[in-house]
C-alpha positions as CSV (number, residue, x, y, z in Angstrom):
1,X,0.0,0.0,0.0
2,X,1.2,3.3,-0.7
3,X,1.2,7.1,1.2
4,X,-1.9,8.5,-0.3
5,X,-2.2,12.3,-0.4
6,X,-4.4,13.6,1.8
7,X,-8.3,11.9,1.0
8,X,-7.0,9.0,-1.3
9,X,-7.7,6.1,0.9
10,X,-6.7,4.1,3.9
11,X,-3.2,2.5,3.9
12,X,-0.8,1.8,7.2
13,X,2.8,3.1,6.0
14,X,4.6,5.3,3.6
15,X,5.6,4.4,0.6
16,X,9.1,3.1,-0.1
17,X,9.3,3.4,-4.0
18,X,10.2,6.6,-5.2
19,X,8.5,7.9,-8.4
20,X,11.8,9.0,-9.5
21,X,13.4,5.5,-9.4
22,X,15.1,3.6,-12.1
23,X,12.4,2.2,-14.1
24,X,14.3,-1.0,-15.1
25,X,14.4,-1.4,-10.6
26,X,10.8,-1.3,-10.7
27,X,8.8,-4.0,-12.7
28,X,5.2,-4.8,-12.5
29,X,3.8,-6.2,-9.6
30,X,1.7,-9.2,-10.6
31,X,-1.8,-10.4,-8.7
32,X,-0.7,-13.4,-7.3
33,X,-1.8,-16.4,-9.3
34,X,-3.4,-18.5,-7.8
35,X,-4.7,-16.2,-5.4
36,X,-3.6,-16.6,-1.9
37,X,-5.9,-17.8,0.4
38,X,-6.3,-20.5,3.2
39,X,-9.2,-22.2,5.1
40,X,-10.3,-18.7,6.9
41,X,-9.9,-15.6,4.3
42,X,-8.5,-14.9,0.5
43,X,-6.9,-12.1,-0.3
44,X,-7.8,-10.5,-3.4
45,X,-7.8,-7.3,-5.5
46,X,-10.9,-4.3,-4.7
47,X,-13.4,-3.6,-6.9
48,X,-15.0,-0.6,-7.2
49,X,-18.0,-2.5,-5.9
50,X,-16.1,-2.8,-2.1
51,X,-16.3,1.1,-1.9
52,X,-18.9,0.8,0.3
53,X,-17.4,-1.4,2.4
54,X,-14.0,0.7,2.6
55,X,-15.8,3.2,3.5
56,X,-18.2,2.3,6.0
57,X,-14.8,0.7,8.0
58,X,-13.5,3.8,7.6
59,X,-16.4,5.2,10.1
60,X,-14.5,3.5,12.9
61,X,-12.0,6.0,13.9
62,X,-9.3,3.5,15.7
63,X,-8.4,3.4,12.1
64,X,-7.8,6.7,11.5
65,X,-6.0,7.2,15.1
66,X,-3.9,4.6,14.4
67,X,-2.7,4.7,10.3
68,X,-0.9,8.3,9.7
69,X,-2.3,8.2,6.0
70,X,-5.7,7.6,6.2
71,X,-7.7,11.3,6.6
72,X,-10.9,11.9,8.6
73,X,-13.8,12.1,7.7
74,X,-13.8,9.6,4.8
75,X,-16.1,9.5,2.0
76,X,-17.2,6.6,-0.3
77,X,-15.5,8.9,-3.2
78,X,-12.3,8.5,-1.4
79,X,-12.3,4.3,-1.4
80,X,-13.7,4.6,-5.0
81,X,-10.3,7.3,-5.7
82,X,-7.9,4.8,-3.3
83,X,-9.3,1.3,-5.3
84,X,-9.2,2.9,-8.8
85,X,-5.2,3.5,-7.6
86,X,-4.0,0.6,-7.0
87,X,-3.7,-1.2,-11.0
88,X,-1.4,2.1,-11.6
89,X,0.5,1.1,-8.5
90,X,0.9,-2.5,-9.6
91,X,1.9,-1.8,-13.3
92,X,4.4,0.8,-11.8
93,X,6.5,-1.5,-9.5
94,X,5.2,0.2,-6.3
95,X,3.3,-1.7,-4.4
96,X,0.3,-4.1,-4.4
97,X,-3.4,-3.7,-2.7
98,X,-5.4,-7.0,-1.0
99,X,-8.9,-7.0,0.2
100,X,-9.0,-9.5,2.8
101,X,-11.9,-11.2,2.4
102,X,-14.4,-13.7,3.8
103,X,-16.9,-15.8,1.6
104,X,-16.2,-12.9,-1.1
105,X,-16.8,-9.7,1.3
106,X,-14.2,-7.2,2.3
107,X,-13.2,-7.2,5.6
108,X,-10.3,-5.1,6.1
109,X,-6.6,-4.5,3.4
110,X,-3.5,-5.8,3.5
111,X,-0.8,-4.2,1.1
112,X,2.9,-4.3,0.6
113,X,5.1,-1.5,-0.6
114,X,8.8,-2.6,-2.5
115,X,11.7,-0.5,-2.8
116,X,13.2,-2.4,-5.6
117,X,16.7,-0.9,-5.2
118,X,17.1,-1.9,-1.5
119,X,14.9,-5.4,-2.2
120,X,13.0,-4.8,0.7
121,X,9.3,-5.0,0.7
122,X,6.7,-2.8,3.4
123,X,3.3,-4.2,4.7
124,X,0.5,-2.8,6.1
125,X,-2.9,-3.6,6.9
126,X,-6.0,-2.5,8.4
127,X,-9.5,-4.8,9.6
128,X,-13.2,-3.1,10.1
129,X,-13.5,-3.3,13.5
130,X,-16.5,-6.0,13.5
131,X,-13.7,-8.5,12.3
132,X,-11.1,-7.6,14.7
133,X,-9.6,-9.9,17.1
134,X,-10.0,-13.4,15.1
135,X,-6.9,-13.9,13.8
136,X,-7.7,-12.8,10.5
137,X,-5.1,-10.2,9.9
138,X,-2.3,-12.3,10.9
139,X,-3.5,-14.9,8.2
140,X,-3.2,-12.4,5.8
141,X,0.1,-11.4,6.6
142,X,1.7,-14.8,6.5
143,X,-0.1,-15.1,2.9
144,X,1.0,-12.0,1.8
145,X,4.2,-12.2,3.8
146,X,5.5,-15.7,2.1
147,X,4.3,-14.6,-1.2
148,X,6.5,-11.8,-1.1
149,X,9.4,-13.0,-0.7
150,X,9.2,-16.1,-2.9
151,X,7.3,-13.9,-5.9
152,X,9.1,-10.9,-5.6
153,X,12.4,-12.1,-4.3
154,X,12.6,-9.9,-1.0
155,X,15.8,-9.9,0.9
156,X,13.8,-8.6,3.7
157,X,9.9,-7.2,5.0
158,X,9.1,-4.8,7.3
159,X,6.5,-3.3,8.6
160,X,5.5,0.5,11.2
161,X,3.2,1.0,13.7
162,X,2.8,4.2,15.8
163,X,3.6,2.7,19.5
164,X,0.5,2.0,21.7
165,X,-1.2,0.0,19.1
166,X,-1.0,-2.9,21.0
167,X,-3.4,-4.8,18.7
168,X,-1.0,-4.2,15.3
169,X,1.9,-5.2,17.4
170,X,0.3,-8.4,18.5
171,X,-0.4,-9.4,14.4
172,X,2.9,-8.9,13.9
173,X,4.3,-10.5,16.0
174,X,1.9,-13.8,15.5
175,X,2.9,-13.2,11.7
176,X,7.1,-13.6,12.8
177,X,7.8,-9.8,12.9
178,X,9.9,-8.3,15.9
179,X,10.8,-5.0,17.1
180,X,14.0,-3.5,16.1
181,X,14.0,0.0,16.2
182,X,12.3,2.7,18.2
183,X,11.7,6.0,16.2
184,X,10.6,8.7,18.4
185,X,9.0,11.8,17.3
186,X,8.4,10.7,13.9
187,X,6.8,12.7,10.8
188,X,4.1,10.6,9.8
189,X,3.1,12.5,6.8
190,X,1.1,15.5,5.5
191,X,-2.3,13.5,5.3
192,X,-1.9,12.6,9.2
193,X,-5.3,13.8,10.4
194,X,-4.2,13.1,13.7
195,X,-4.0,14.6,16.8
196,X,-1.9,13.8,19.7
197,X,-3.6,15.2,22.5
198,X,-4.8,14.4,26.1
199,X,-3.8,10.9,26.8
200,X,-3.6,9.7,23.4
201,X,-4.0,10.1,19.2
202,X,-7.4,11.1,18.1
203,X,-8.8,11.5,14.7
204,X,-9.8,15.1,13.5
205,X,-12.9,15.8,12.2
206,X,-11.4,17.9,9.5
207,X,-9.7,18.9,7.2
208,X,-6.1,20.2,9.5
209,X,-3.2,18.0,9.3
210,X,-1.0,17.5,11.7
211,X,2.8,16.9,11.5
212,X,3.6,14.9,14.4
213,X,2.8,12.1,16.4
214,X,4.3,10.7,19.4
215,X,6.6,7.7,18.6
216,X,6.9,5.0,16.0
217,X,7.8,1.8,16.3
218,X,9.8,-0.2,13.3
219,X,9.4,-4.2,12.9
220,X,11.3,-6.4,10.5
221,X,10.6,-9.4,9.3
222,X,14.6,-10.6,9.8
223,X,14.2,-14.6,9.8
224,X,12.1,-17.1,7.0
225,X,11.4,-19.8,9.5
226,X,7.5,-18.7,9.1
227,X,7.2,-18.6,5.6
């Protein structure tokens, strides 16, 4: 998944391909084929018919508070905008958009971006809150996760998540992330729509932005033995 620009959709980390990169360092990313999927979810590419469903999971505002790209409030025009994205991003070598899904509906996104030059791949993910908590966005890692680095030949994944969110941590971690780095004070992008106030971040109903947000941590996928 990518770093949208302020309204373009809901994504978990910035994006590692630059637009000014080699082309010949960025080929296509493919769909996988077959699609990945295992007894519990498949992961497959949005439709423009899923807008609804982006959107409505985009009401829940741990989301937002959470994800320093996706803005507040967000429209079904924005997950129409963010879906109609993502074949540009694929045919461009920058990154690659899932639905996760369950008997064909869209529960939540898992995406990767891949900064060709370094070989190193970024995921991120996000689950509507009525599918939290069953494991299903761990599965969706390890599938995305093995694909990765077998299809795109990955020396290494890693992934962000703004400290305090104790439920990303845990999914990575299931999924054979660890900690290992600690970024404090991080700019987490122009499109934040975040607020770090009180005891905590909380989404903005508005249009502001806001630079920063207390601190970051980085995970890395460092060892195989999962995939």
């Amino acid at each position: 998944m990518t770093t949208p620009e302020a309204r373009s959709g809901p994504l978990t980390k910035s994006s590692v391909s630059s637009p000014d990169a080699d082309v010949d360092l960025m080929p296509p990313i493919p769909l996988p084929d077959p699609p990945l999927f295992d007894d519990a979810i498949r992961l497959r590419a949005f439709i423009e018919a899923d807008s609804p469903a982006v959107a409505a999971a985009m009401k829940d505002g741990d989301i937002s508070r959470w994800t320093a790209t996706i803005p507040w409030p967000y429209s079904e025009a924005d997950a129409r905008a963010w879906i109609g994205s993502h074949a540009l991003r694929r045919e461009t070598g920058q990154g690659l958009d899932l639905a996760i899904t369950e008997e064909g509906e869209a529960l939540g996104a898992i995406g990767i971006d891949v900064d060709w030059g370094e070989r190193y791949g970024q995921i991120g993910y996000w689950m509507s809150g009525t599918f939290r908590a069953r494991g299903l966005a761990t599965r969706a890692a390890l599938l995305l996760s093995g694909w990765a680095r077998e299809a795109l030949e990955l020396d290494s994944l890693q992934l962000f998540t703004i400290q305090g969110n104790v439920a990303s941590e845990r999914v990575a971690a299931k999924a054979g992330f660890e900690i290992v780095e600690r970024l404090a004070d991080q700019h987490l992008g122009q499109s934040a729509c975040l607020s770090a106030s009180g005891s905590g971040q909380r989404p903005i109903h508005s249009e502001e932005t806001v630079a920063l947000l207390g601190s970051v941590q980085a995970m890395q996928r460092l060892s195989p033995s999962c995939l």
